[in-house]
C-alpha positions in Angstrom: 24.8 -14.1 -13.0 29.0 -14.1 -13.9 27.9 -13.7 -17.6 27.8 -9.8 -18.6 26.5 -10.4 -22.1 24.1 -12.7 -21.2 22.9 -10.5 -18.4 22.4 -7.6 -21.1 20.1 -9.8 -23.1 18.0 -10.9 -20.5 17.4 -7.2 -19.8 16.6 -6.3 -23.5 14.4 -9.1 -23.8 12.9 -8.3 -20.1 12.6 -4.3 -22.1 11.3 -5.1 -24.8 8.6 -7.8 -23.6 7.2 -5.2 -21.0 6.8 -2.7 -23.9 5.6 -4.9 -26.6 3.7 -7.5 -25.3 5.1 -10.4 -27.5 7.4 -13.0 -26.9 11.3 -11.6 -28.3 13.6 -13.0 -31.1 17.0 -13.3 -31.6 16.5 -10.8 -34.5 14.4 -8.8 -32.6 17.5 -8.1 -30.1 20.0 -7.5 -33.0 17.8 -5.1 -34.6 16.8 -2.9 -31.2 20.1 -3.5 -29.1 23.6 -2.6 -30.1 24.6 -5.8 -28.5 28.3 -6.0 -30.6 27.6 -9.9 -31.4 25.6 -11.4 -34.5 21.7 -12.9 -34.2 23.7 -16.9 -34.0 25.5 -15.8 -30.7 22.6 -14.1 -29.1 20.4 -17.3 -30.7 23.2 -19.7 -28.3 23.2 -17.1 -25.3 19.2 -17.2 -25.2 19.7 -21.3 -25.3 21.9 -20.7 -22.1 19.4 -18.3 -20.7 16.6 -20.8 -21.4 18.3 -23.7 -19.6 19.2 -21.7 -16.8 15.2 -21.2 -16.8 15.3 -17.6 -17.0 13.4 -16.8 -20.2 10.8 -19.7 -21.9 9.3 -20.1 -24.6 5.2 -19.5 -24.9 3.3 -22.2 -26.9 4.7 -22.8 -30.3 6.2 -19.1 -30.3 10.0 -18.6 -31.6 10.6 -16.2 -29.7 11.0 -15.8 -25.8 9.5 -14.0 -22.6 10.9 -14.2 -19.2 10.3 -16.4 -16.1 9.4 -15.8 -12.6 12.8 -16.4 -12.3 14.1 -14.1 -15.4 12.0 -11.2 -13.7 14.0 -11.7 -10.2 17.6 -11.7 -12.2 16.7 -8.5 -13.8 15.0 -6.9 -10.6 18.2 -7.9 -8.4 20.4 -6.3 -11.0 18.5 -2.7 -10.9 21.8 -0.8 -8.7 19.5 2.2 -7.8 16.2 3.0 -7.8 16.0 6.0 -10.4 14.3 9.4 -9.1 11.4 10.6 -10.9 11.5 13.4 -13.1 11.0 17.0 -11.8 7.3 17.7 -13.4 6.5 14.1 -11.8 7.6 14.9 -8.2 5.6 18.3 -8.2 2.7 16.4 -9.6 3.0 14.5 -6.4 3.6 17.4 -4.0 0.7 19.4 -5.5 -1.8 17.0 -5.5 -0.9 15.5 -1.9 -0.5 18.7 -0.4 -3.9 19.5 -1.1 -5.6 17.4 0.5 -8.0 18.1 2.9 -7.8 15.0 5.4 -6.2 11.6 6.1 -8.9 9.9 3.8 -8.5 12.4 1.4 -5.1 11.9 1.5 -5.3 7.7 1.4 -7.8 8.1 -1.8 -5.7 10.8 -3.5 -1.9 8.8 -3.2 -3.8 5.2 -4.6 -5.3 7.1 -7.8 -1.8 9.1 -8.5 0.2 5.8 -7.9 -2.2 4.0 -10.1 -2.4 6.2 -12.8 1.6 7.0 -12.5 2.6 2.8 -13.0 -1.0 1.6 -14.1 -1.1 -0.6 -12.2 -3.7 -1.4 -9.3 -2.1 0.6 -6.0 -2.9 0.1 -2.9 -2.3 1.8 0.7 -2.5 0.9 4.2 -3.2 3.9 6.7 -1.4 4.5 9.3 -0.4 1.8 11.3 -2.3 2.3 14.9 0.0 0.8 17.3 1.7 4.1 17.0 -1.1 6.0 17.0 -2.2 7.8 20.3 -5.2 10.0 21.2 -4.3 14.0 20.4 -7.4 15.2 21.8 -11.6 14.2 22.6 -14.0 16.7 22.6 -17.6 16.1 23.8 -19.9 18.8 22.9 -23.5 19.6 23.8 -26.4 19.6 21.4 -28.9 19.7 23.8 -32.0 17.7 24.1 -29.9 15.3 26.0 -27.6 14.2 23.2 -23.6 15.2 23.3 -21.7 15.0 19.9 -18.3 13.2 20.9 -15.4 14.1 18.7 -12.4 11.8 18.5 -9.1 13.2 17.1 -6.0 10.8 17.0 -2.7 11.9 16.4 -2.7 10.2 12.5 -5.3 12.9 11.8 -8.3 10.3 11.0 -11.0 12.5 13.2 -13.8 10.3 14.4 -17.4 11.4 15.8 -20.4 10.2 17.4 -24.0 11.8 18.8 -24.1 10.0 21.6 -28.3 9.7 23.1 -28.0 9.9 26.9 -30.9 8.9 29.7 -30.9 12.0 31.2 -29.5 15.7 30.2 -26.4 16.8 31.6 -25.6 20.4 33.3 -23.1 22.4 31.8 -20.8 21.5 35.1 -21.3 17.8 34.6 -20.5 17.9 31.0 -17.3 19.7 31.8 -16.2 17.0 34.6 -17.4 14.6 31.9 -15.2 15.8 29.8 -11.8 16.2 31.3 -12.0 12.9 32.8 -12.4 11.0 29.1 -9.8 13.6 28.8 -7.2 12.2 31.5 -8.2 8.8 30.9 -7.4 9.0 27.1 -5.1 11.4 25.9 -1.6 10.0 24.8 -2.4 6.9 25.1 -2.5 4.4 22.1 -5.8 3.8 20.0 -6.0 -0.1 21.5 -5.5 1.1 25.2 -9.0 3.4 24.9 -11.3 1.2 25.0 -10.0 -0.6 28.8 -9.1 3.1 29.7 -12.3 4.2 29.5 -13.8 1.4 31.2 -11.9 1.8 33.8 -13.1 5.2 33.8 -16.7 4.7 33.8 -16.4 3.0 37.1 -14.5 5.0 38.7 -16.8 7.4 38.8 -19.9 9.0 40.7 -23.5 7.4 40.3 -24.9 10.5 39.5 -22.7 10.8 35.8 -21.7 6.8 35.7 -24.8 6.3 33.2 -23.1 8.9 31.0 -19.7 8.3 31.6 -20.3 4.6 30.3 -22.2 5.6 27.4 -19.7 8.0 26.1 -16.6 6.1 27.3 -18.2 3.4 25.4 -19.1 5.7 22.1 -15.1 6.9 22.5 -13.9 3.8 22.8 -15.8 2.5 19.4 -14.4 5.6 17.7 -10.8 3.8 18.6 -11.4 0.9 17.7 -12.1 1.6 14.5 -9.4 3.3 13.9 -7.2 1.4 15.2 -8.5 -1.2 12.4 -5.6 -2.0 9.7 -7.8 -1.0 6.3 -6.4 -0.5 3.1 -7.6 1.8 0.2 -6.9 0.5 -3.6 -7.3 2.0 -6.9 -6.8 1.0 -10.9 -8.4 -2.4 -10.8 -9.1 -1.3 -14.7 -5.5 -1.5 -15.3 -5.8 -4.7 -14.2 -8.6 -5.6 -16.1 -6.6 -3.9 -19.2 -3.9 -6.9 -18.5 -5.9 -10.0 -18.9 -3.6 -11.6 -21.4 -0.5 -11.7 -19.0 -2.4 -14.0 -16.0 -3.0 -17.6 -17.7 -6.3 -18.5 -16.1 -7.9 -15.5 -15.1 -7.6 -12.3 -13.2 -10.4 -12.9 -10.8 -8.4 -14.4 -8.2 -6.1 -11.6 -8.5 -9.0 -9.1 -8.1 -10.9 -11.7 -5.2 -7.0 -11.1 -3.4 -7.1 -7.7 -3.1 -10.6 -7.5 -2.5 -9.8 -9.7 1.0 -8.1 -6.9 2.6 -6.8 -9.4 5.0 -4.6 -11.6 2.6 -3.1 -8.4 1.2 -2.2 -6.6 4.3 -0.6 -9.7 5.5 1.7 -10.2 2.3 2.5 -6.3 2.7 3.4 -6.4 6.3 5.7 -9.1 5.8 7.4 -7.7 2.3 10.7 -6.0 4.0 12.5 -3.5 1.8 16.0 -4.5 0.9 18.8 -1.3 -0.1 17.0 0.5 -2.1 14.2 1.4 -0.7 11.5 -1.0 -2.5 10.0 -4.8 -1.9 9.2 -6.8 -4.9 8.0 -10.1 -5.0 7.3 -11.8 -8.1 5.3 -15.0 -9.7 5.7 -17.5 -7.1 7.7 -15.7 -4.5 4.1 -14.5 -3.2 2.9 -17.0 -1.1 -0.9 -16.9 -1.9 -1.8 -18.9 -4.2 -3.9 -16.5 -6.7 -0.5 -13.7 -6.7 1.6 -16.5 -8.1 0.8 -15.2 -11.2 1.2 -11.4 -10.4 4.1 -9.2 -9.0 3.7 -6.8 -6.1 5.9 -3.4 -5.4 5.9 -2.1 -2.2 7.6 0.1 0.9 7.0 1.8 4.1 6.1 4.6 4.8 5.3 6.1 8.4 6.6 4.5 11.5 4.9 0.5 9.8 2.4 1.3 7.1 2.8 0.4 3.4 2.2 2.1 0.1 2.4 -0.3 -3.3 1.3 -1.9 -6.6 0.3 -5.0 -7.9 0.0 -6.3 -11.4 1.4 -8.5 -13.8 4.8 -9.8 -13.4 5.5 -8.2 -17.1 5.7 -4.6 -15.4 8.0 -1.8 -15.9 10.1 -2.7 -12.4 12.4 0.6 -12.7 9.6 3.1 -12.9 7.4 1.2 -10.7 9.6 1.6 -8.1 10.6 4.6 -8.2 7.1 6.0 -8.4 6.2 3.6 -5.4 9.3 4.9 -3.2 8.8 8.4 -4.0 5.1 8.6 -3.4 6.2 6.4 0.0 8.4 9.5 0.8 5.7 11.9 0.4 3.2 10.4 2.7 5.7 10.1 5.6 6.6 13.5 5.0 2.8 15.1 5.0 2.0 12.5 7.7 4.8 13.3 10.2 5.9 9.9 10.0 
């Protein structure tokens, strides 16, 4: 937009419709803003705004509230994403730091991010394509059962008791063992499963049957988590925004429920200069988000961290919580 003082009321009237939830008057502006110019030029420059089809006007109201489009011209005008406050990054670091695994960690960073934008937040783990196999340990607990302990290099340690036809010698189990070893380690999460396989056949009669059953136990282990899942939290504040989605919020809540739909429209969000991804209204190509407004950015080598809620959000903090939350994970995770 080439017009200054019409860009500064479509931010106060962006401002004040996020923080009080009703549509915004001429008057309204005069009396909040020190805009320099009386309620009749602000009444014409909201007429511009309104045939430009940035702000509308809801129902029979006199007053105004953004548009998909209103929302975009404000977002695209934020010049930096603004760091959060020193007592709001140590909150972060603290509560991160403590946890005590990669779940713990994935359940932890979607409460804080919800409960720092409520709004519902959502995060994918670690992407597994570059995730490889640190180390497999395979462990005897006698009766003829081996516990087999999977431990990829995004920390998410898997296990299995694994029931096999006939007990193993100590010597076995260590041969056993260093060959899921070779087979396995460094290699990706999606290559285990062939790997071990190949494996398996390769090796003697006497310790094939056990050699299949715990390739085949190790290679489930990878697969799952080499799975793209997401974790989400604050679905309440969701539930706390029903007046801002026209027909309802349960296709909004059905949408992130289907982990699929949401992981695709994060994966293909790319952040732009400042760190961040926002799509808004109709921008998101599934149909029940047209209505909503997602914030989101990487984190890791390709996973995403973000929100979702209503497209009447508080963009500047929302991003910034989103980014530096973002920057936390890669830097606990290694990424």
């Amino acid at each position: 937009m080439n017009h200054p003082r019409r860009l500064q009321i479509l931010q106060a009237i962006v401002e004040d419709y996020v923080h009080f939830r009703e549509p915004v008057g001429s008057k309204a502006l005069v009396d909040r803003h020190r805009l320099g110019v009386s309620s009749a030029t602000v009444r014409n420059d909201m007429a511009a705004l309104e045939e430009e089809g940035l702000i509308t006007a809801p129902h029979t109201s006199s007053g105004r509230i953004p548009t998909d489009k209103g929302y975009r011209t404000f977002v695209d005008q934020i010049a930096a994403v603004k760091p959060l406050s020193g007592p709001e990054r140590r909150a972060i670091q603290r509560l991160l730091d403590d946890a005590a695994d990669i779940d713990d960690v994935m359940e932890r960073t979607v409460r804080l991010l919800a409960q720092l934008t409520q709004q519902v937040a959502v995060v994918q783990y670690p992407h597994a394509s570059g995730v490889t196999v640190r180390h497999v340990e395979v462990v005897d607990l006698g009766a003829g059962r081996v516990l087999v302990v999977l431990i990829p290099t995004n920390g998410r340690v898997a296990q299995r008791v694994v029931v096999l036809r006939t007990p193993l010698e100590e010597s076995q189990l260590l041969e056993l063992r260093a060959r899921v070893l070779a087979a396995v380690v460094g290699r990706s999460l999606t290559a285990v499963p062939d790997a071990l396989a190949v494996m398996a056949a390769g090796t003697a009669p006497p310790l094939q049957p056990a050699a299949a059953a715990v390739g085949e136990a190790v290679g489930a282990l990878a697969a799952g988590g080499a799975e793209h899942r997401m974790v989400m939290a604050g679905t309440a504040n969701l539930a706390r925004a029903t007046g801002d989605f026209h027909l309802s919020i349960g296709p909004v809540l059905e949408a992130l429920e289907e982990q699929v739909v949401m992981l695709r429209l994060l994966s293909e969000m790319e952040q732009d200069a400042r760190g961040v991804a926002v799509r808004i209204g109709t921008e998101n190509a599934e149909g029940p988000l047209s209505e909503a407004a997602v914030v989101a950015t990487g984190y890791g080598p390709q996973s995403k961290v973000g929100v979702v809620g209503p497209m009447r959000m508080d963009y500047p903090s929302t991003m910034a919580a989103v980014r530096a939350v973002a920057r936390y994970l890669s830097r606990i995770l290694g990424g």
